[in-house]
N, C-alpha and C positions, 0 to 999 in steps of 0.2 A: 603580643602585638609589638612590632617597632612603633616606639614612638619615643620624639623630640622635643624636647622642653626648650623654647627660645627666651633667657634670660636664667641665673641663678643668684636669683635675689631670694627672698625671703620666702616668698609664695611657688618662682620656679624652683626653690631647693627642696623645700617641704613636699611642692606636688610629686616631684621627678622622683624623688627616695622612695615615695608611698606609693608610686603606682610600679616602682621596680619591685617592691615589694610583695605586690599583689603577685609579680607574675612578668610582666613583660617587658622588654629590654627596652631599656631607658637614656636616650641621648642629651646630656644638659649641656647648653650651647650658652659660651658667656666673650662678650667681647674681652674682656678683664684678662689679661695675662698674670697677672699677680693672683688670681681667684682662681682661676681655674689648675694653674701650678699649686698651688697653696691643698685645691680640693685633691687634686692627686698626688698629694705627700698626705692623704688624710685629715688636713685640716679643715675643721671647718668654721665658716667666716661670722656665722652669726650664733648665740646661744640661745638652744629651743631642748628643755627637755626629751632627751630620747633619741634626737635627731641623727646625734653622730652615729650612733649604734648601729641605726638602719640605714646608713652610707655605707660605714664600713662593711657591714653584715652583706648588701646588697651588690657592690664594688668587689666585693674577696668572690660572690658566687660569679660574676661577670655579668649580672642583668642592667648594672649601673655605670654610667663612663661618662667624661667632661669631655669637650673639645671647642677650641675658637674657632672651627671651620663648621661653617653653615652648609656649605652646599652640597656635602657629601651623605653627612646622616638625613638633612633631607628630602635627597634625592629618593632614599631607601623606605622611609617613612610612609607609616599606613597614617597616620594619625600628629598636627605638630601643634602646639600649643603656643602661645603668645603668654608671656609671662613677664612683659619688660614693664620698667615701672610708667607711672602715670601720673607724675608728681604735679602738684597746683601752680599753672602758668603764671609767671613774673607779670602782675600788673594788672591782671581783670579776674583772675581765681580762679578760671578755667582746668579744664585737667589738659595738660597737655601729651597731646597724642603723637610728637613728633619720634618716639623710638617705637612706640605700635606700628605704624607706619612707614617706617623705614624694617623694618625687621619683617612686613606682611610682604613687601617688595622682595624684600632679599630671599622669601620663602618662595614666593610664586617665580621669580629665575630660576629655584632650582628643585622643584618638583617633577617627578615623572611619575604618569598615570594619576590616575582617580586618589588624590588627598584631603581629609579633613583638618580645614585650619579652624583652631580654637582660641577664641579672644581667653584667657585667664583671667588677666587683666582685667583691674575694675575699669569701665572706659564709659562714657556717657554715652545714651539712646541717640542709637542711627548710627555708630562707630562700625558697626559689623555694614550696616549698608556701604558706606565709604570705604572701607576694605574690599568690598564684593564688585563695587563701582571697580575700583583698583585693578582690581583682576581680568574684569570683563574688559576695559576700555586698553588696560597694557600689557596684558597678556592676553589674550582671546584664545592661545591656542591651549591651554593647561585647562584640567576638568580638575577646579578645584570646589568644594562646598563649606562655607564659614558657618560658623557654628559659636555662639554665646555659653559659655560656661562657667559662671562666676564662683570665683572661691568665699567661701565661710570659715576662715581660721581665725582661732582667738591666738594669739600670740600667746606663749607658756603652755598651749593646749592644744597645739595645732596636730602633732600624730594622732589623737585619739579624735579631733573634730574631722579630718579625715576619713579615717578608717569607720570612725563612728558617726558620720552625719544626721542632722533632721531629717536632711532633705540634698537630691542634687538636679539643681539646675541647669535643664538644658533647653538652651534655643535655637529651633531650627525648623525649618520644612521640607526639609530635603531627605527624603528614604533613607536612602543609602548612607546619610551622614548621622540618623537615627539609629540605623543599626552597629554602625561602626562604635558610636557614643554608650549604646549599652554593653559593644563587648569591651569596651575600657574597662566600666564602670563592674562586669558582671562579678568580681572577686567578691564582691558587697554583697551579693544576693541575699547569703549567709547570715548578713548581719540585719538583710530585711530592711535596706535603706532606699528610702522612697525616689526615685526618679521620676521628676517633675518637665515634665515637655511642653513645653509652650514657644511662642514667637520669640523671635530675633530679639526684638527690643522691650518685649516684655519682659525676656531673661532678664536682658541689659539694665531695664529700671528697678526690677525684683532686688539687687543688690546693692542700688543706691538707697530705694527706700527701706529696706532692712535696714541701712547703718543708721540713717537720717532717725529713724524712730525709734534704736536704742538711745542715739543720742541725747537724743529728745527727752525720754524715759530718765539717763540720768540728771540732765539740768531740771530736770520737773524736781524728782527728789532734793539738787541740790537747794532750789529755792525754798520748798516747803523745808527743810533743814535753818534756813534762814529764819524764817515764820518760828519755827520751835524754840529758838533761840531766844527769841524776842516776847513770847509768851508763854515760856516755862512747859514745852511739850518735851517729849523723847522721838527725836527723828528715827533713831535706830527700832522703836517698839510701833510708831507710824506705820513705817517702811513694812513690818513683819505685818501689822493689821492688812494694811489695802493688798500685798503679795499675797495673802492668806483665799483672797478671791480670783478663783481659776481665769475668770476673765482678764484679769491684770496679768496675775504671777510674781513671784519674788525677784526675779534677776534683773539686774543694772539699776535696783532699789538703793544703793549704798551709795549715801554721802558723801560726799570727796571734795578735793579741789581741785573738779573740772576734767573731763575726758580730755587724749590725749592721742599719740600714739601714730600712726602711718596710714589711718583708715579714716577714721572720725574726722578731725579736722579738715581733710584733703576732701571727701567725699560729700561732705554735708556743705561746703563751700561749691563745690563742681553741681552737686544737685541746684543749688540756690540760680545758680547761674542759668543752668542748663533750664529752670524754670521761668527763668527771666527771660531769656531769649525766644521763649514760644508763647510769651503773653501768660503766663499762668504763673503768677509767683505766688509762692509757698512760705506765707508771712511766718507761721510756726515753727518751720527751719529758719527762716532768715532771724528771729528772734531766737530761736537758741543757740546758733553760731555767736551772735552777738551778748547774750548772756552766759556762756562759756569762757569767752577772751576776756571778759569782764572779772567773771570770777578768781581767776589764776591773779590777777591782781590785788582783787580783795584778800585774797589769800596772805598774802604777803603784809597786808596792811595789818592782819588780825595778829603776824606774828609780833608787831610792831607793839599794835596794841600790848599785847601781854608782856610787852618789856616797859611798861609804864611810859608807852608813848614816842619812844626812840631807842634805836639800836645803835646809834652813831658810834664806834667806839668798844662798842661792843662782842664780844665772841657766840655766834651764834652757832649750833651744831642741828647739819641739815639729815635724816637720816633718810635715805632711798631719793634716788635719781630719776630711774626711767619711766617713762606711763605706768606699766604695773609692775607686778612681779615676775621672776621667771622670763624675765627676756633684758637682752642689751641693749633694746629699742631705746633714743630719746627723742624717736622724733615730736614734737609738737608737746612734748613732756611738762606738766607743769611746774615740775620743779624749776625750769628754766627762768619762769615769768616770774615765782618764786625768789629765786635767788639775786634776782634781777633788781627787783624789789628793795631788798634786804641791803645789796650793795650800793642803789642809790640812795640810800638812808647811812650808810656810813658804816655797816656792820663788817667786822673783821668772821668772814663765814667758813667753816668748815663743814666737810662734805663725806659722805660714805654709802657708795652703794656696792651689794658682792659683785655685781657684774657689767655695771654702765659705766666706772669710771673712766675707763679711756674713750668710750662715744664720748662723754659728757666733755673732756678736754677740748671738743672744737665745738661745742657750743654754750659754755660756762664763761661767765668773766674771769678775774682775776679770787679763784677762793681755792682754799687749801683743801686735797686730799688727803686722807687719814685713813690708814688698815683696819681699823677697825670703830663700833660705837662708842667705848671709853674711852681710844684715844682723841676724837673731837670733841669729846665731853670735857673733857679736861679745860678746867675753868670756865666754862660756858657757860651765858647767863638764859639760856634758852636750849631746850630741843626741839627741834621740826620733824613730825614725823610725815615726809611726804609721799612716800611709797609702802605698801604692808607687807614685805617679806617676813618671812614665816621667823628669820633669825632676830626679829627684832621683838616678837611677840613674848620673849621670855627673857629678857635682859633682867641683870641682877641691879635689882632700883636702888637697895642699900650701898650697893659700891656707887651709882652714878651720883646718887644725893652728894655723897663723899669727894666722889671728882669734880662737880658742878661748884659755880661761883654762885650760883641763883635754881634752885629746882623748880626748874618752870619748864613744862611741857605742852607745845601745841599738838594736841593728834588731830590731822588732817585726814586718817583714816577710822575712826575710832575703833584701832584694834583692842585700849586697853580701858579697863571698868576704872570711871571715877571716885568709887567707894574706894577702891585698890589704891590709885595716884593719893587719895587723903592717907591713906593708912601711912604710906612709907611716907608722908611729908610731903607731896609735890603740888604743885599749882598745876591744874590739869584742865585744860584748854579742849573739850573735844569737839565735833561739830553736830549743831542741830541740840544740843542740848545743857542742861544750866552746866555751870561749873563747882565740880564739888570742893568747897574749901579745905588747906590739909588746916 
């Protein structure tokens, strides 16, 4: 099938790559001249395990190709996607729909014959009707069919949630835009991956409320984590009890400091809203939005604490930047509110993540990058472990005691055992549960 991917940000680079992969030739359409120059010299713009492989791999066969001209691979297109972002409007939290919109325009100029246009994009219930509005009232003459298709990618996992889905969602009532949606979709057969058909804005909510009730799922954890703390439980052996009943399940059970990232924050605020405005608000999300933003502060305060109440002065070493692992993501990152923290308190902070430090430069104060974890360790009266990449889970604790001015470790992920931090000496801070003394 020809088809067009309109944006190559995170979700249009991931989809574009995977569906040239399946099979059919793949147009990724990006105003960017810097990005799209960049993606054919082979770069590419964001880090996602796997990703470049299947650029390159799919680019060298010819089923994959970038262009900043819209109206030419659209015109040819059986199938076009909408992939542009949908970031949280300045001032009321909204998602704002202004480059959905401008890009459903630019598509319906330059379509010929019978096309399906696909929202990607996570966009709030009734967006595909105002698209379709769009069509009807300023184009009348183009036979196009909009179609709800929302993405499921965990960042650091997104080739294999892809190719390996639960489930895909598609919205639509239109025959024609049904059949055309399976033979996208048909390369999966194989993999016996469920396609799900339902309504325009059924689709459309199906993906807000997914993210809203992972959300949710984590701040539940983080509070009962709180609660452990305070009455001598184990959050981490909690978490494994109640996961342990099929009707719960184990995933997004793990204590942290607060969800993050380009989905959660932007989605569960657009939901609140989008609740608000039809008379129906969703006090359970508006309460964990707001004990989320709360958290990422306390977070910071708990480092405080373990430095005997003040950091002023002090050299703090932050270890991992971006929401999680395995991606360059900062958006909405805790480490931000974190470091923020730490800096109005007076701490001289140093920083280390393998792959976010250059995002993090335009949204970090004034704190020092370091190559590697011993070198911020160096004289530091604290460590922050605020991200759990896999390179931090084995550091050698005998050389950091030895770099360290103070061996005091907050684990904000608890990747490492308390028994362990007593043995080599450390004061060991985890969350949800007591602290073992060395």
């Amino acid at each position: 099938m020809r088809i067009v991917m309109i944006g190559s940000g995170y979700v249009g680079l991931v989809s574009g790559a995977c569906l040239a992969d399946f099979g059919h030739e793949v147009i990724c359409v990006d105003k960017s001249t810097e990005k799209v120059e960049a993606l054919e010299r082979g770069e590419v713009p964001i880090f996602e395990p796997g990703l470049e492989a299947i650029i390159a791999h799919n680019r060298a066969s010819g089923r994959l190709s970038f262009s900043l001209d819209l109206a030419g691979p659209v015109a040819n297109a059986d199938v076009v996607f909408i992939a542009v972002g949908t970031p949280s409007r300045r001032g009321d939290g909204h998602a704002d729909l202004t480059y959905v919109y401008a890009a459903a325009r630019e598509i319906a100029a330059a379509v010929t014959g019978f096309t399906v246009v696909v929202t990607k994009s996570t966009v709030p219930v009734g967006t595909g009707d105002e698209i379709e509005r769009i069509f009807r009232e300023e184009f009348p003459d183009k036979d196009i069919a909009v179609v709800s298709n929302p993405e499921f990618l965990r960042e650091g996992a997104a080739i294999s949630d892809f190719k390996r889905p639960d489930r895909i969602v598609i919205g639509t009532g239109d025959g024609r835009a049904t059949e055309l949606m399976r033979e996208v979709y048909r390369p999966l057969y194989l993999n016996e991956a469920p396609l799900y058909f339902c309504e325009r804005r059924t689709s459309e909510l199906i993906k807000y409320a997914a993210n809203a009730f992972l959300a949710m799922k984590i701040t539940f954890i983080n509070e009962i984590a709180d609660l452990c703390e305070n009455i001598g439980a184990d959050v981490q052996k909690v978490a494994k009890g109640i996961g342990m009943d099929k009707r719960i399940g184990d995933k997004f059970l793990h204590a942290g400091p607060g969800y993050g990232g380009s989905c959660f924050p932007k989605d569960t605020l657009a939901l609140v809203k989008t609740a608000q405005d039809f008379d129906s608000p969703l006090r359970l999300i508006e309460t964990t939005v707001m004990v989320n933003d709360n958290r990422k502060r306390a977070m910071g305060r708990k480092v405080i604490a373990a430095c005997d109440g003040t950091v002023r002065g002090k050299k703090i070493a932050v270890l991992g930047l971006t929401f999680k692992p395995n991606t360059d993501d900062m958006r909405d990152a805790p480490a931000i509110t974190i470091v923020q923290a730490l800096l109005d308190g007076g701490a001289d902070v140093h920083v280390f993540d393998p792959e976010g430090m250059e995002a993090a430069k335009a949204v970090l104060g004034p704190v020092t990058y370091g190559t590697n974890p011993y070198e911020i360790a160096t004289d530091a009266e604290a460590i922050v472990v605020v991200t759990e990449w896999d390179e931090f889970r084995a550091l050698d604790f005998r050389r950091l005691k030895q770099e360290m001015k103070a061996p005091v470790i907050v684990d904000l992920r608890n990747i490492y055992k308390p028994e362990e931090m007593a043995k080599y000496g450390f004061k060991h801070l985890p969350i949800g549960k007591r602290t073992a003394k060395a």
